[in-house]
Backbone as CSV, one residue per row, in Angstrom:
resi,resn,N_x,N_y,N_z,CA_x,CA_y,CA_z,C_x,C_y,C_z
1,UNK,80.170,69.806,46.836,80.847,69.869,48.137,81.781,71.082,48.170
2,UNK,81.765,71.417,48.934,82.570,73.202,49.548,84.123,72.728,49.546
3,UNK,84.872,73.308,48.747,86.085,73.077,48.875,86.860,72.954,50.104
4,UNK,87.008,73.762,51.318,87.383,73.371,52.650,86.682,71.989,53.266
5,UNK,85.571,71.321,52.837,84.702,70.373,53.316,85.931,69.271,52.559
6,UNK,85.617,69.454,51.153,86.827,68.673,50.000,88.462,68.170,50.913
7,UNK,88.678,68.941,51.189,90.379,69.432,51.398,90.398,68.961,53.003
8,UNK,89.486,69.077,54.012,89.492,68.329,55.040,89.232,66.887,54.831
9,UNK,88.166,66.075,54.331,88.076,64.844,53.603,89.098,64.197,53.623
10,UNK,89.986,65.129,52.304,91.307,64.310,51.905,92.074,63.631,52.934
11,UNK,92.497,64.868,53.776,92.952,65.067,55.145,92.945,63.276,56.013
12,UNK,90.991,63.339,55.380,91.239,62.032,56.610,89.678,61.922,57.476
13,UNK,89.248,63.401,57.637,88.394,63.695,58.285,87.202,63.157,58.394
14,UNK,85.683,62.589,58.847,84.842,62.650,58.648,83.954,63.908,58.472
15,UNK,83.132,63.708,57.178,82.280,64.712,56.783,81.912,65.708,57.641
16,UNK,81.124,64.963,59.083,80.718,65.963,59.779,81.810,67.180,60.691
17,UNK,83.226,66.128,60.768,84.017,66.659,61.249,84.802,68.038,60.508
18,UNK,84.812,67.574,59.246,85.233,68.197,58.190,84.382,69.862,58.032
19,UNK,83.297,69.599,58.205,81.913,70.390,58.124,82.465,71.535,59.070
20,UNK,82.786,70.698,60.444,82.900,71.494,61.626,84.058,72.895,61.384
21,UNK,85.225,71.902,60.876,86.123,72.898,60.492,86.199,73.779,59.432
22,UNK,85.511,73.251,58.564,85.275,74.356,57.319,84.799,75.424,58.103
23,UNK,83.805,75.681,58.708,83.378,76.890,58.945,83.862,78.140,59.442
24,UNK,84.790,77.529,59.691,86.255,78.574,60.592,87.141,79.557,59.638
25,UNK,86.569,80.327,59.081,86.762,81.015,58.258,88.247,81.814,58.235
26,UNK,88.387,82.082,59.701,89.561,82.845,60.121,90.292,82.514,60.788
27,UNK,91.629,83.058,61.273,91.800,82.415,62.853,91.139,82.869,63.734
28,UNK,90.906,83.891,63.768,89.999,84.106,65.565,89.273,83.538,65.680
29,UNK,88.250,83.050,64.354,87.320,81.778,64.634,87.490,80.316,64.969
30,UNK,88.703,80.220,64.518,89.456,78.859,65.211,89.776,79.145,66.572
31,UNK,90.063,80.452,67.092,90.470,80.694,68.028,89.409,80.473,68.855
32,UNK,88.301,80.660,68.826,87.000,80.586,69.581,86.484,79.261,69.613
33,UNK,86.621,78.392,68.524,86.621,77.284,68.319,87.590,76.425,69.475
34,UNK,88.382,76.699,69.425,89.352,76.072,69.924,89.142,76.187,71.849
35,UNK,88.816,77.488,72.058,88.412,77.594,73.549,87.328,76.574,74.209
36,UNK,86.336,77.013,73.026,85.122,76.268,73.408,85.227,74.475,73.579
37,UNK,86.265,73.570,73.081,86.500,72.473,73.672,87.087,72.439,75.059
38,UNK,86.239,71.377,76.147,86.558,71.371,76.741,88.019,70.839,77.560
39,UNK,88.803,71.023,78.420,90.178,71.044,78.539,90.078,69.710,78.704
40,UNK,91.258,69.049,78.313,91.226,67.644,78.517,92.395,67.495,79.781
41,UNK,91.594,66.770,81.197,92.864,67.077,82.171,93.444,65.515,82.155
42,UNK,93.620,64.846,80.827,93.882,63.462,81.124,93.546,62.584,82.256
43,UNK,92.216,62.600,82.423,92.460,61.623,83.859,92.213,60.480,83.570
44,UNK,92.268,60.316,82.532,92.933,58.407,82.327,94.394,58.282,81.927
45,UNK,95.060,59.237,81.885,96.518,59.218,81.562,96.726,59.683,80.845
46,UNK,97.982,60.004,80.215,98.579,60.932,79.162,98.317,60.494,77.982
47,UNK,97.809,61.923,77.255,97.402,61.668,75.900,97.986,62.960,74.565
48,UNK,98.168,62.784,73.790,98.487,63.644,72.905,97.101,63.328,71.589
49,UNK,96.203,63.471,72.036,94.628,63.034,70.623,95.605,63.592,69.490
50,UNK,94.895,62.929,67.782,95.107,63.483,66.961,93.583,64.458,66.838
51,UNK,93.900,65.207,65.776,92.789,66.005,65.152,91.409,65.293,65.464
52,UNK,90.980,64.501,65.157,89.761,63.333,64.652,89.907,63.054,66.519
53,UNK,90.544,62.820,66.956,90.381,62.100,68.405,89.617,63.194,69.109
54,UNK,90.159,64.323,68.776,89.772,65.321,69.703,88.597,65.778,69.280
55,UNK,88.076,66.084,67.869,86.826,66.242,67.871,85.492,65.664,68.192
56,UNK,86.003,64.263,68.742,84.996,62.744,68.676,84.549,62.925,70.212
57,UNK,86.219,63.031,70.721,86.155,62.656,72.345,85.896,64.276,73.086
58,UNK,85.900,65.268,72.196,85.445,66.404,72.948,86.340,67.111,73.702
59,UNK,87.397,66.889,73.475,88.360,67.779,74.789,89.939,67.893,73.929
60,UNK,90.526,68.541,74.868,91.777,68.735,74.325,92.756,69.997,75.390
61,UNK,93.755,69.606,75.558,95.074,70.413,76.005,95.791,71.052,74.683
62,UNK,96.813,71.406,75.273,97.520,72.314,74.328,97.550,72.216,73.037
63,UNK,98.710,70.941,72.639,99.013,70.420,71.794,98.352,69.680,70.922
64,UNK,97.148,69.424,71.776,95.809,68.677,70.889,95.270,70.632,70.413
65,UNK,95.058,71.139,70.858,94.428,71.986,70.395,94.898,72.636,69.466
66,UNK,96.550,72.711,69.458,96.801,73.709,68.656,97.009,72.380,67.288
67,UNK,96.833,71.379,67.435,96.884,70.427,66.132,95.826,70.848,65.775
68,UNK,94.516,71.279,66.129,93.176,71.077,65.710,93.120,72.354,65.088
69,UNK,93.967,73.479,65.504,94.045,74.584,65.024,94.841,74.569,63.352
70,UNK,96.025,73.920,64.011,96.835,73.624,61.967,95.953,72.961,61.253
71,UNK,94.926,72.005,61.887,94.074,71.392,60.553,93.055,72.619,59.878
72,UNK,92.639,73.387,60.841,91.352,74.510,60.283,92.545,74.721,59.170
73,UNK,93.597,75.656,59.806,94.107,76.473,59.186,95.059,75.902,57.615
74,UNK,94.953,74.639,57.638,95.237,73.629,56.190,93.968,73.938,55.355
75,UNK,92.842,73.770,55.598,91.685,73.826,55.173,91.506,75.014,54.438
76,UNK,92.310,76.158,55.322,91.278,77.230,54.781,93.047,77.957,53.958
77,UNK,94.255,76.640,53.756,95.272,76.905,52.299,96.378,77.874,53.125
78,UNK,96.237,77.844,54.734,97.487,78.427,55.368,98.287,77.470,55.912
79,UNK,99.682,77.186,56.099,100.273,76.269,55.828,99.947,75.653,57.735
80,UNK,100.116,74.999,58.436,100.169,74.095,59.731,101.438,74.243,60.665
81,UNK,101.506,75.266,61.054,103.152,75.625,61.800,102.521,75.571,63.392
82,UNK,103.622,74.709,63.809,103.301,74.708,65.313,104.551,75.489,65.615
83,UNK,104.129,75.644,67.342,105.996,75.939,68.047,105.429,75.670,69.488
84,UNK,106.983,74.934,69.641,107.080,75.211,71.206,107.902,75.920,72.182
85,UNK,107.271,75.885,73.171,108.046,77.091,73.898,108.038,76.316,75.175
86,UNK,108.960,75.418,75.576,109.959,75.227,76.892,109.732,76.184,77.964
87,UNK,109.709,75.096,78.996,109.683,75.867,80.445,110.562,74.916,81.273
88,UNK,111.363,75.614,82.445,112.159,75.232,82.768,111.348,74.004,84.027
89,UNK,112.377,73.239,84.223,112.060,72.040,85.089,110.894,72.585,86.118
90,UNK,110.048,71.258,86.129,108.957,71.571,87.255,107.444,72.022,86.544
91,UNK,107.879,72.467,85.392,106.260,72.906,84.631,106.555,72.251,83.036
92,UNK,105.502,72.537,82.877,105.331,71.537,81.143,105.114,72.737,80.121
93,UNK,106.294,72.807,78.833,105.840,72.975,78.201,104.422,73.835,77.454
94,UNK,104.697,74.874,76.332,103.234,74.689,75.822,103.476,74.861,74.313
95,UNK,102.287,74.315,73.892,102.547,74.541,72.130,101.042,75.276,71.335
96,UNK,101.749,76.019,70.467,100.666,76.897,70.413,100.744,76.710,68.464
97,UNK,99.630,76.842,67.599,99.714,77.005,66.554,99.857,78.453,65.708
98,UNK,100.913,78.780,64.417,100.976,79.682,63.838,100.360,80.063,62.689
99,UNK,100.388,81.200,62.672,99.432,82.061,61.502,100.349,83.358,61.258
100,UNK,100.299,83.705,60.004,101.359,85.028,59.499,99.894,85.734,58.866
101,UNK,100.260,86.823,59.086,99.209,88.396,58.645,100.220,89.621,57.903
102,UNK,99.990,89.121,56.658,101.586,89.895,55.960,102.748,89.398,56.420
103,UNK,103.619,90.126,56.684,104.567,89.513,57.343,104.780,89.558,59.043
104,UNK,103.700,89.622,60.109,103.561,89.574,61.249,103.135,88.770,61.089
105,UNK,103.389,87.668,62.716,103.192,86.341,62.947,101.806,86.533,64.366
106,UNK,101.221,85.825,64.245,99.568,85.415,65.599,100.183,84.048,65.498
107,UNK,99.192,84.059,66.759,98.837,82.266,67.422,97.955,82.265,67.722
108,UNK,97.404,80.890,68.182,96.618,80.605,68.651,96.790,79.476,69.479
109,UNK,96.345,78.953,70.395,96.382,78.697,71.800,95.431,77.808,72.183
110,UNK,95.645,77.072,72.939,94.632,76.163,73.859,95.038,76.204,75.218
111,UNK,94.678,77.238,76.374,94.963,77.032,77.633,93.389,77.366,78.569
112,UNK,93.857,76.194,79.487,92.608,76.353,80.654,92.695,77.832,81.898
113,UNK,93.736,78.395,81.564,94.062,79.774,82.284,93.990,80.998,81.194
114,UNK,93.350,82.252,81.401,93.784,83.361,80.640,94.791,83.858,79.810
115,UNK,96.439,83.548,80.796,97.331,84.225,79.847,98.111,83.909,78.239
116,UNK,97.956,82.169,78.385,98.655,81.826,77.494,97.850,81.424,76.108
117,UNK,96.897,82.239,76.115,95.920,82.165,74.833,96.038,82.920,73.675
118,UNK,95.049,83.173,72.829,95.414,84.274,71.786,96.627,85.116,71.187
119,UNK,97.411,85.441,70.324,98.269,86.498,69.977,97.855,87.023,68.965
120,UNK,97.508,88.461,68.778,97.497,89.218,67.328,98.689,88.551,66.431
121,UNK,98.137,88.752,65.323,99.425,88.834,64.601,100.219,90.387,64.165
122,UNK,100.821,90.667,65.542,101.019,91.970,65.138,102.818,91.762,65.329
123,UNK,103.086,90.765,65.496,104.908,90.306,66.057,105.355,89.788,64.999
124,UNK,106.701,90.947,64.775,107.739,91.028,63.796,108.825,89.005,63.248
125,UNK,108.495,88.941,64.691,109.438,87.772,64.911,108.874,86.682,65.602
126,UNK,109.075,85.286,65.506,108.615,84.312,66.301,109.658,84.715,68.107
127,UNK,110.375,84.975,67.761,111.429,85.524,69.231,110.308,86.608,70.153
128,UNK,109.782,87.449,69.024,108.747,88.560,70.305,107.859,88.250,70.402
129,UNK,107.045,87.154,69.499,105.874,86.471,69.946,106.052,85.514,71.204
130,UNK,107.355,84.868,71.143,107.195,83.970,72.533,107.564,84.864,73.472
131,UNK,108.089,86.118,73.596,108.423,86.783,74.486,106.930,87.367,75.201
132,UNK,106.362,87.659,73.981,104.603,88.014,74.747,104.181,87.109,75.939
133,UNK,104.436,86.154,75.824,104.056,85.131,76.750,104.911,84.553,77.950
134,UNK,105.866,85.618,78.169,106.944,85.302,79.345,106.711,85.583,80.255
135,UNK,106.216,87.250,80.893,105.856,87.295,82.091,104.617,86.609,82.632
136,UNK,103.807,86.014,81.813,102.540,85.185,82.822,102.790,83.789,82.606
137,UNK,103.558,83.647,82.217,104.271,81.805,81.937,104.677,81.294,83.186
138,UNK,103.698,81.066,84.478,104.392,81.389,85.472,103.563,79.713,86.374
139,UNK,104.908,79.403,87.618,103.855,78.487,88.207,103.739,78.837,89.705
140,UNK,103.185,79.101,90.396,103.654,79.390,92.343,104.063,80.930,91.384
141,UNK,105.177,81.135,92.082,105.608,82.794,91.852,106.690,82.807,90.812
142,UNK,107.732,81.439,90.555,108.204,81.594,89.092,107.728,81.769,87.981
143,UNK,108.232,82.632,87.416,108.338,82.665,86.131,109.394,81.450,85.230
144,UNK,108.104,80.950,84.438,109.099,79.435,83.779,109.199,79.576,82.410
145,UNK,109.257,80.185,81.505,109.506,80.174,80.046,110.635,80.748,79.899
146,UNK,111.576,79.199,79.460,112.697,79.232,78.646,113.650,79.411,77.188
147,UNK,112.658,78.559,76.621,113.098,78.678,75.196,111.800,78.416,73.790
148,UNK,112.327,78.588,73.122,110.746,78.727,71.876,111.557,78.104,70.852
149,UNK,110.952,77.298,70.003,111.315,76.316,68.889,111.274,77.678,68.126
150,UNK,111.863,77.099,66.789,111.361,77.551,65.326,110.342,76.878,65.042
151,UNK,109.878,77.364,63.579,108.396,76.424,63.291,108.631,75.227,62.862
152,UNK,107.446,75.202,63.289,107.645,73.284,62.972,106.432,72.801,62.152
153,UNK,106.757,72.673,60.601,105.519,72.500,59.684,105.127,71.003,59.388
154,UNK,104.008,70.516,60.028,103.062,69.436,60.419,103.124,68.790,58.723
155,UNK,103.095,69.400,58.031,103.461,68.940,56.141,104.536,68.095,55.973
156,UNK,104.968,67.710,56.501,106.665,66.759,56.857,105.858,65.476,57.432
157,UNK,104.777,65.451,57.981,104.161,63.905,58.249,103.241,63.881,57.602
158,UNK,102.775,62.161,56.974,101.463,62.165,56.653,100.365,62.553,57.608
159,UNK,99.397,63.177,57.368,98.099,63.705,57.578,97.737,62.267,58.861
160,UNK,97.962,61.342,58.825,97.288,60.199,59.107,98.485,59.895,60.568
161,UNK,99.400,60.864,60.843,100.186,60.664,61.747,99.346,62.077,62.891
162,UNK,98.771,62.907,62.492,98.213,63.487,63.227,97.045,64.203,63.230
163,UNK,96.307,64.063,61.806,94.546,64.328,61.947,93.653,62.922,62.196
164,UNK,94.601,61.653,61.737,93.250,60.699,62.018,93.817,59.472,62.966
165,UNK,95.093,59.782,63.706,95.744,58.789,64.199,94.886,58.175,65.621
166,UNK,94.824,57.006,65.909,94.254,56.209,66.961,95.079,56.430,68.248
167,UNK,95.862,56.645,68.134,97.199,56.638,69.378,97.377,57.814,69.119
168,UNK,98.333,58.031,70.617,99.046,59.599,71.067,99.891,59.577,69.186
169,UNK,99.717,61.023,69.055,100.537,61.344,67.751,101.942,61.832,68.855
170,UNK,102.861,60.561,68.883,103.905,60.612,69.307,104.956,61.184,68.407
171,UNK,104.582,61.064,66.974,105.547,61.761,65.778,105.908,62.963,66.154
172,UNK,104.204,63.988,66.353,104.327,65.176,66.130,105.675,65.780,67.849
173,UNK,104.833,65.105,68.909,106.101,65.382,70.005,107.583,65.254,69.386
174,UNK,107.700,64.304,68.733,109.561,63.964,68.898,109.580,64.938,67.621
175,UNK,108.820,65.569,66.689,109.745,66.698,65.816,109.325,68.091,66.776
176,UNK,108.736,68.261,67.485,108.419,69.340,68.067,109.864,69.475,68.963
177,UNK,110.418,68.081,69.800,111.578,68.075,70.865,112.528,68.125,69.832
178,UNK,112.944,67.622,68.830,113.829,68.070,67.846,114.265,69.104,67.431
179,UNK,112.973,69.920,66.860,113.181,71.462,66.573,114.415,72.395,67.289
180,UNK,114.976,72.781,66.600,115.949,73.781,67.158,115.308,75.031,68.158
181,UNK,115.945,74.948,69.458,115.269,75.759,69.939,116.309,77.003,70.970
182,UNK,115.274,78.119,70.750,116.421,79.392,71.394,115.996,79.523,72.542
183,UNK,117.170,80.294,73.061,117.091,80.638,74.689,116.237,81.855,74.815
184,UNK,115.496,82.493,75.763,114.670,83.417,76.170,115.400,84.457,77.250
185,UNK,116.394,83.695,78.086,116.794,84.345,79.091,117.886,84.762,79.074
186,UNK,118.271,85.174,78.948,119.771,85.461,78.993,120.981,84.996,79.965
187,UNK,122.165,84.380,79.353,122.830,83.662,80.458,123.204,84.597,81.986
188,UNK,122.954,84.113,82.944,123.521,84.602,83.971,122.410,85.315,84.274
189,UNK,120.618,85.245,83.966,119.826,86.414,84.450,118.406,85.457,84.872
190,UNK,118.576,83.838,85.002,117.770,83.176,85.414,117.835,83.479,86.693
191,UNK,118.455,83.236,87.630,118.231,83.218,88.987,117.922,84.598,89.323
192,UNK,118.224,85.346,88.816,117.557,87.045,88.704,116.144,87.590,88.509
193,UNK,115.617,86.634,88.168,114.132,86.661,87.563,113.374,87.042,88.531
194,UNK,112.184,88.237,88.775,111.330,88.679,89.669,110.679,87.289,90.379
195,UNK,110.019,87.687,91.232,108.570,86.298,91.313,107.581,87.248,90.756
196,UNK,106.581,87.016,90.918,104.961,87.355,90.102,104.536,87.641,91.655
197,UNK,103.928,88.956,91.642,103.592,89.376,93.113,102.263,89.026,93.604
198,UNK,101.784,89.533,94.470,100.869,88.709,94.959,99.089,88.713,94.501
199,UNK,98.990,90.072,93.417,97.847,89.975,92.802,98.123,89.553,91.376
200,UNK,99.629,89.219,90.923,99.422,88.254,89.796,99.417,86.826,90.124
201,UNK,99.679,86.191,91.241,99.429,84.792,92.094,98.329,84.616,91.613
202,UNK,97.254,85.789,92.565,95.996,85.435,92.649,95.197,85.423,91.231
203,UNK,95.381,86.356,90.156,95.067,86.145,88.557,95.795,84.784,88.224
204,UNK,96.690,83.842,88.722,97.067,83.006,87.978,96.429,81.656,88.857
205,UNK,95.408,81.818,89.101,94.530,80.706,89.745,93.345,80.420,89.214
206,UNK,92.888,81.880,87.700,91.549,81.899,87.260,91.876,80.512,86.228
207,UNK,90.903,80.112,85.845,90.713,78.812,84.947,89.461,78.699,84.515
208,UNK,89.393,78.484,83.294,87.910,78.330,82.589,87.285,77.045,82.994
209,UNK,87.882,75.939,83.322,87.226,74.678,83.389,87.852,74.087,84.902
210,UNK,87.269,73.563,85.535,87.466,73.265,86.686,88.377,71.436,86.553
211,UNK,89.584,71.432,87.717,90.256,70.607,87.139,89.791,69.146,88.427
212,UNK,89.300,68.266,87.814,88.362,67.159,88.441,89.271,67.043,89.677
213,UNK,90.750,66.898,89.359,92.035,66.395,89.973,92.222,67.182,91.319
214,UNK,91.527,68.693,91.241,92.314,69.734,92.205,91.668,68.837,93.772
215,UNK,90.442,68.065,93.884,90.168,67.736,95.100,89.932,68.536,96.428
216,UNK,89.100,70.068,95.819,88.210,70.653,96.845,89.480,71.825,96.880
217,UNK,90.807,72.038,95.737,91.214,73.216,95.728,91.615,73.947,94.711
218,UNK,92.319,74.918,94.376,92.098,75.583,93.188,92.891,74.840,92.049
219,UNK,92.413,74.491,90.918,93.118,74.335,90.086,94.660,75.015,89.600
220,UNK,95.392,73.915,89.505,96.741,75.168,89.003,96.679,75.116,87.551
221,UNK,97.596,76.349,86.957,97.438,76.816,85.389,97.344,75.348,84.735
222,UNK,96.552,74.911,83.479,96.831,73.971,82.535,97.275,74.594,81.201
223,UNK,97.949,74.243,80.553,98.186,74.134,79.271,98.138,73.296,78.464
């Protein structure tokens, strides 16, 4: 048995599941991996899948995705760092998984819109990596990204709280809302903030998967 096959196992995984993720050699291949599930728009209600949920049931949002991303990236002996990055009232959140390239930091991403996907690892700091993702963090014409956790390493719970759990992995949320987290904006320069003009509106309506919910109109951004 292939050592990443081994080391997912342990994890929790089923074989075939295990199989799936071994093959992900890199991140960009997780990264591609990770697109190719389809978006999960909860329409039976709110869900946070673990690892194993999401590969079974086929879909996944953010936070499911970027869990599915720390498991490749356990597998293939890089440690499981999530972060989140806060948006101010009215929009949700997104959480994206980390990867270091020397000492520059990438992500990787699960969004049903263009902008909030992919990062090289070409950012000095977790501070300019979430900054990459500020001007299209947007909902209507605000701009909503507030603040960005530090990392938050998934190795602090058993494996069984979020690769093979039956229920929302509610753990991983309450250390993610825990995490110490910094400001993005500077005091006194929120209400200052541009809007997003009217051909970034219209780019922030593209979506890979159509959202069952929109009811004959455009989907708005998911994460």
């Amino acid at each position: 048995m292939k050592p990443r096959v081994a080391r997912g196992i342990k994890l929790g995984l089923s074989e075939e599941h295990a199989e799936q993720l071994a093959r992900l050699q890199h991140p960009e291949d997780v990264q591609d991996f990770v697109n190719a599930i389809p978006m999960n728009f909860e329409k039976d209600g709110w869900t946070a899948l673990s690892v194993q949920g999401v590969l079974t049931r086929k879909r996944a949002h953010c936070i499911e995705g970027a869990m599915v991303a720390a498991c490749a990236l356990t597998m293939a002996r890089r440690p499981p760092l999530l972060m989140d990055m806060g948006a101010a009232a009215g929009d949700d959140d997104h959480v994206i998984a980390l990867f270091r390239r020397g000492r520059t930091w990438g992500a990787i991403s699960k969004s049903n819109g263009p902008y909030l996907r992919w990062r090289d690892p070409i950012y000095r700091s977790l501070y300019a990596l979430a900054m990459s993702y500020f001007p299209e963090y947007a909902k209507g014409r605000q701009k909503m990204l507030r603040t960005y956790s530090a990392s938050v390493d998934l190795r602090r719970l058993d494996a069984s709280l979020w690769v093979t759990r039956e229920k929302s992995c509610v753990e991983v949320i309450d250390m993610l809302t825990r995490a110490r987290h910094y400001s993005l904006v500077p005091r006194g320069h929120e209400g200052r903030l541009r809007e997003i003009d009217d051909v970034e509106a219209e780019a922030q309506e593209m979506n890979e998967y159509s959202d069952p919910r929109a009811a004959g109109h455009a989907a708005r951004r998911a994460s």
